[in-house]
Every structure is written in C-alpha cells, then in structure tokens.
C-alpha positions, 0 to 999 in steps of 0.5 A: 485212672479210668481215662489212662485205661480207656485210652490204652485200650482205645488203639487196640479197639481201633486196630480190631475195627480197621481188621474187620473193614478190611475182612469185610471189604474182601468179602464184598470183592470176593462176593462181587467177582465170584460170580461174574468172573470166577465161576466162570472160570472155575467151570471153564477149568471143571470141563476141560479137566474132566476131557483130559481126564477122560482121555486119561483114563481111556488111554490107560484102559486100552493099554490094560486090554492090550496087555490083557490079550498079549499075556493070554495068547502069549505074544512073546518077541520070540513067536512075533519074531524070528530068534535063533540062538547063535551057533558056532561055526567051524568054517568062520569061527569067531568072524560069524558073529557081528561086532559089537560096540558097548558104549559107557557115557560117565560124568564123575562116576565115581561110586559105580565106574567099577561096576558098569565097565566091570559089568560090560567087560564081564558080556559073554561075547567073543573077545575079538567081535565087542569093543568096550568104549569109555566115554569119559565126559569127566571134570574131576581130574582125580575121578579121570585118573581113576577111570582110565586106571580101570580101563587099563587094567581090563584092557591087561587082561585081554579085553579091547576096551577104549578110553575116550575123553572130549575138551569139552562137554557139548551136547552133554550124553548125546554129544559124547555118544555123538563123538563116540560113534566118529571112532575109526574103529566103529567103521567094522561094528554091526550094533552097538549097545548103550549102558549108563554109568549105573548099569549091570548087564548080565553076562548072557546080555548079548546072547538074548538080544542080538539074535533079533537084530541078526534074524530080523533085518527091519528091526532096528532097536532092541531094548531091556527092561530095568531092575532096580538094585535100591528099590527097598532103601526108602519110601521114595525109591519104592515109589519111583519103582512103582511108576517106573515099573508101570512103564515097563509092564505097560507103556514099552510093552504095548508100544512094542506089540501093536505098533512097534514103536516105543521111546527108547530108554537111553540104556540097556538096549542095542541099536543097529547102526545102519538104523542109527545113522540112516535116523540123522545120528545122535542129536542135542537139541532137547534134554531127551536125545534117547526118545529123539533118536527113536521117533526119527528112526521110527519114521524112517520105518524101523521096528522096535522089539522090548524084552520085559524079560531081560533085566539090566540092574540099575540105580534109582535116585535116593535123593528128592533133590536128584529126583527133582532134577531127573524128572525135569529133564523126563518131564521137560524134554519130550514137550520140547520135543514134541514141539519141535517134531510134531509137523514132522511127524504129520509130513511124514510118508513112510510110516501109517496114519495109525501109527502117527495118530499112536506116536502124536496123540497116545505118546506124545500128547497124552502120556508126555503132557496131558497127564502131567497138567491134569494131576496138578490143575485138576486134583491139586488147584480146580478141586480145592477151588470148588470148596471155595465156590459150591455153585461149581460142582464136579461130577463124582464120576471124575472127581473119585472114580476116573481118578481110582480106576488111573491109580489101581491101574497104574499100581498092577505093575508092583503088586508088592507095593499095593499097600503103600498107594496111598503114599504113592498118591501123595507123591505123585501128586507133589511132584506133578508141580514140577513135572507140569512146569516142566512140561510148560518150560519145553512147550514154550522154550523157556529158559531152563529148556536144555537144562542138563544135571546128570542124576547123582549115584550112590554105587551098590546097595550095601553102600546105599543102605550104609548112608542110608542108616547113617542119615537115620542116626542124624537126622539134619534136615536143612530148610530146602527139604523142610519146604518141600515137605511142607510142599508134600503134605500140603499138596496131599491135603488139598487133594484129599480135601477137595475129593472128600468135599466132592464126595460127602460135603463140605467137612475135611477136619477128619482128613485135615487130622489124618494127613497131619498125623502121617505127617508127623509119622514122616517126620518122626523117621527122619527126612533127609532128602528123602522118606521114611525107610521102606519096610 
C-alpha cells in the first residue's frame, strides 16, 4: 500500500519540480537581460516619454494663456472682423444677397435624413439666393427611396433642393462633395456650407456667418462650433463631450485668434468658393480630406474665422464599436496627412515662418501624434514596466504633476462634468491604444490607411434614450465588448498602478480593489456596447 501511495504521488512531485526549474530558469534570464538590456531601454523610454510630455504639457499651457487673454480683452470675431448684418435693398432685392449652396453628403441615413434636409431647407435665406443639395451616396435601394421621397416633397413646397446620386462610392465624402461642386448650377454660387447627415443648423445660421465672408474678402472659412443633442445618454457619450468640447473652447479658438488657421471640422461651416477651388478642390487621399482642404488653403494664404458662438446641434456615437472607428479615421488620417503635406508645408512662400512652425509642430506634430503615443507608451507600458525594474525611476514631476495639470486643463472646457475626471482618465487612456495604432498606420502607410466606416446615427434624442432603456432592460453583452471591457479596466489599473508606484512605492493592492470594484459597478449597469448611464 505504501509503495501504490508513493508511486502515485511521485508524478505530481515531478510535475512541481519541473515548475519550479522552469520559474527558476526565467528568473535567472530575466536577471541576466535586465541589466544589460532592459534597463537601458527602459530609461531610453523614461527620457523620451518625459520630452514628449514636456512638450505636451507646454503646448496646453500656452493655448491656456491665450484663451485667458482673448476672454479678458474680449477678442470676439466681430471686433477682429469687420461684420454687418445683411440689409435689404430696395433697388436689388433679393439678387443683393450672394447665392448659396448647402451640401448633405448621406450614406444610408435613415434615422436623421428628415432631420438635416428638414433642417437645411428650414435656413432662413432668400428662396431664390440657397441651393439645397443632396448628396446621396446610398446602397440601400429602400433608404434611396426614402431620401429622394423627402426631397420631393420640399421641393413641393417651393424650395430648390437637388437629389444627387453617384454609381459609385469613390473617394467616399470627398468624392461625393467632390462631384457635387461639378453641378452646373454651382457656377452662379458664392459660398457654399457643408452639414453631415446628423446635423441641425438653426434657421438664423446663414445670417451670422455669411456677413464675414461678405465683408472680409481674405477670409475663406467660416466654421461653427458644435452642440451634442445625446451628450447625457450615457457614461461614454459624456466623455466624448468633454474631449470634443475642449477642442471647441481651446484648440479652434486659439487657431482662429493667433494665426487664423484651424482644421476644419468637415460640417458646419461655410466655405468661400473661390477659396476652395483656388486650394486644389475636394481631395480623397487620406481619411481627413475636411483638415486637407483647410492646410491647402491656408498655405494658399486664406484666413479662417471660428464662432464658438454659433452652435450646430449634432449626434455623437453612442456605440464604442462606432467610436472606435471614428477615432481611427480622426486619429489615422492626419499622421497620413502630415506625412504626405509636411515638405509642402516647409516649401511653401505664401504663408510666415510663425505660422509653418504653428501648423507642422503645434498641429500637426504635437497635438495629431505626439499626444496620442505619449498617453499609451508612457502611462500605459513605461510606467507599469518601472514596477518591474525599480533601478529606472521617473521623476514625480512627469509621472503625476505633468500628467494632472494636462487633465485639469483639458477638463475646463465641460465644467459640468468635473466630477466624472476620473472616468474620463480611464477612457482616454483605453482608447489611446487605438488612436496610437492609428497614428502609426497613417505614419507608415499601412494597410488600413484609408480605411472609411461612416459612423453610425441613431436619429434625435428621444429615440436614442428609447434603445438606450431598452438596452438596460436586456442586458446582452456579446464576447467582443467583454474584451474590450476587460481592455478598459486593465488598461485603468496599469495606470493608476504605475502612478501610485512612482508616487508612495511599490503597494497597488488598494487600488488593485478600487478599480475592481468600479468594475463591477460598470458592469452592474449594464454594458452594452457602452457605459453606464450618464446621471
């Protein structure tokens, strides 16, 4: 009996000895390749993080002290620029406004096509001065139907709307704008404004931003700023209100007052046409032909105005599924196109040194790819690694201070959501995996590089909030959404691991618990492509 019971458990003692050679030959690897190979690595990663974080964080504090001085001297457009507002004239009548040409690009629209040609055909303009143009790249023959059954019944009731179709869907936006603009009709037009599918211009629209293209002859872009209808529908939504919202407040202003300059938004704006086509015209060679039409017409030496003013209302994704793919194509075509423009841009005669150093280091450089790679290699990889190797250590200053003073800055824009910054941490850290891919794919060219999915709408808010309780009411969380929760939280503990390390040594156990249990809080709401419902 003894020899049955020594021989049984003599394969499990042999199995536990092989384990531990084998942890044991690891940690003798790991020993020896730490510190000729990782170290130095690891420290090489710790410096260049920490410059790109210094130019980071100096980048955000100068558009802080810019916005500072423009809201206490009141820099508004209309005392930089000369506005009047539009006056009738008895002699001319209606022929003494300019003509204007409203563009709607739709790809199987269906929940909001009624909104925005609604909304367009709703400008207060004279009838006989504004072109509504469809641009209906559509594949499904039912939606078709329906849109140019929409357009009919506006153009009954007197107002000159255009439904245009293509045979195919080249050069995706760009090309149907592109083959919009080729219209004989367009000929007789001044200016022409661009509104995406989901967008809801006020009626007034046209009264407060054509004036400057009237008035200023070397302004060539009017843009509006944006209003989310759907902000409050979940956690996720909110959080993109608050990035978005910072871009609004900060970024498009300071472009507009110190140089002039901005990408443009691709919506919501007014393009004079002798601007557009002396820039080259609607092009579809990266994912972002809105912010390539801009450069090109800013180094042609057009001035660009931003109303933070005037609010457009518009939908934001509600899905992290269609986020993902908005922010691919917002992340991965300006490194594309900064790749392909930067010579250009360097060549070029007509506009300042300033304002090149403005557009290749601050817009481009800065803000399109150095923000995206220092948010994943420095907070999500370079700071966990230095738990693993305590002979690299990381100043306090850029592991916590530099990192706080980026977050507080960027969270002035949305006072409202203040008390969710840490939510809005996790998210952004999360989805810095993706945007640094992104950013890579359209720096090398790679294979996804003009990748194009148009970003899914769910039409107003009362039908958003509908699925949105229905979604809590059944909860079904496929295994694609699991992972990338399981993505969010570990991601989110990482970082805060990391930063805590740096910070009061090497004991996360706390902060281990506290994510987990935020975790579970997430999940207890129910996640269904999203977070939990905004409060």
């Amino acid at each position: 009996m003894d020899r049955l019971t020594s021989t049984a458990l003599l394969p499990e003692s042999f199995q536990e000895g092989t384990r531990d050679d084998i942890a044991g030959q690891m940690g003798m690897v790991w020993q020896q390749i730490k510190a000729p190979v990782i170290v130095p690595l690891l420290r090489l990663a710790v410096f260049l993080c920490l410059v790109m974080s210094v130019m980071l964080v100096v980048e955000k504090v100068y558009m802080a002290v810019v916005i500072v001085l423009i809201k206490l001297f009141g820099r508004r457009p209309e005392k930089r620029y000369k506005w009047e507002p539009m006056r009738d004239d008895l002699e001319l009548g209606s022929s003494a406004y300019p003509m204007v040409l409203v563009q709607i690009p739709m790809y199987n629209e269906k929940e909001v096509y009624q909104l925005s040609i609604g909304a367009a055909c709703g400008l207060s303009w004279p009838s006989d001065r504004i072109i509504i143009q469809v641009l209906d790249d559509s594949t499904d023959p039912v939606i078709k139907d329906l849109v140019e059954l929409e357009c009919q019944r506006w153009a009954s009731k007197g107002v000159d709307i255009k439904y245009e179709i293509r045979d195919n869907r080249s050069g995706y936006k760009a090309g149907a704008l592109k083959e919009g603009m080729k219209r004989s009709y367009v000929k007789h037009c001044d200016y022409v404004v661009i509104f995406d599918a989901d967008f809801q211009p006020e009626p007034d629209f046209l009264w407060r931003t054509i004036p400057f293209l009237i008035h200023n002859p070397d302004v060539g872009l009017v843009q509006a700023r944006w209003k989310f209808v759907n902000s409050d529908e979940c956690l996720m939504t909110r959080m993109q209100e608050m990035s978005l919202d910072y871009h609004f407040t900060v970024e498009q202003e300071v472009g507009s007052s110190t140089y002039a300059f901005f990408g443009f938004n691709g919506t919501a704006g007014v393009w004079r046409i002798a601007a557009l086509n002396e820039a080259g015209g609607w092009k579809d060679r990266t994912t972002v032909e809105d912010m390539d039409l801009a450069v090109r017409a800013s180094l042609k030496g057009w001035k660009f105005v931003f109303l933070g003013d005037l609010k457009v209302k518009n939908e934001l994704p509600s899905t992290l599924k269609a986020y993902r793919y908005q922010q691919h194509r917002w992340s991965c075509g300006p490194a594309n196109l900064f790749r392909k423009m930067v010579m250009e841009i360097m060549n070029n005669k007509k506009v300042s040194p300033w304002k090149k150093v403005h557009v290749i280091y601050s817009f481009f450089f800065v803000r399109k790819v150095v923000a995206h790679i220092v948010t994943f290699v420095f907070y999500c990889i370079v700071i966990p690694a230095t738990v693993l190797v305590p002979e690299v250590e990381i100043p306090k200053w850029g592991a916590i201070y530099i990192p706080s003073i980026i977050t507080l800055l960027n969270a002035v824009g949305t006072p409202r959501s203040l008390h969710l910054l840490v939510f809005w941490i996790l998210f952004e850290n999360v989805m810095s995996l993706h945007r640094t891919k992104a950013t890579f794919i359209g720096l090398l060219e790679a294979g996804r590089v003009n990748e194009w999915v148009v970003t899914e709408k769910l039409g107003d808010t009362k039908k958003t909030t509908k699925m949105a309780a229905k979604a809590a009411r059944k909860p079904r969380i496929r295994i694609g959404d699991r992972l990338h929760l399981l993505e969010l939280w570990t991601g989110a503990y990482l970082f805060f691991c990391g930063c805590y390390d740096v910070a009061f040594g090497n004991s996360h156990f706390f902060i281990y618990l506290f994510l987990q249990a935020m975790a579970f809080f997430t999940v207890g709401f129910g996640y269904v492509g999203t977070f939990v419902p905004s409060t």
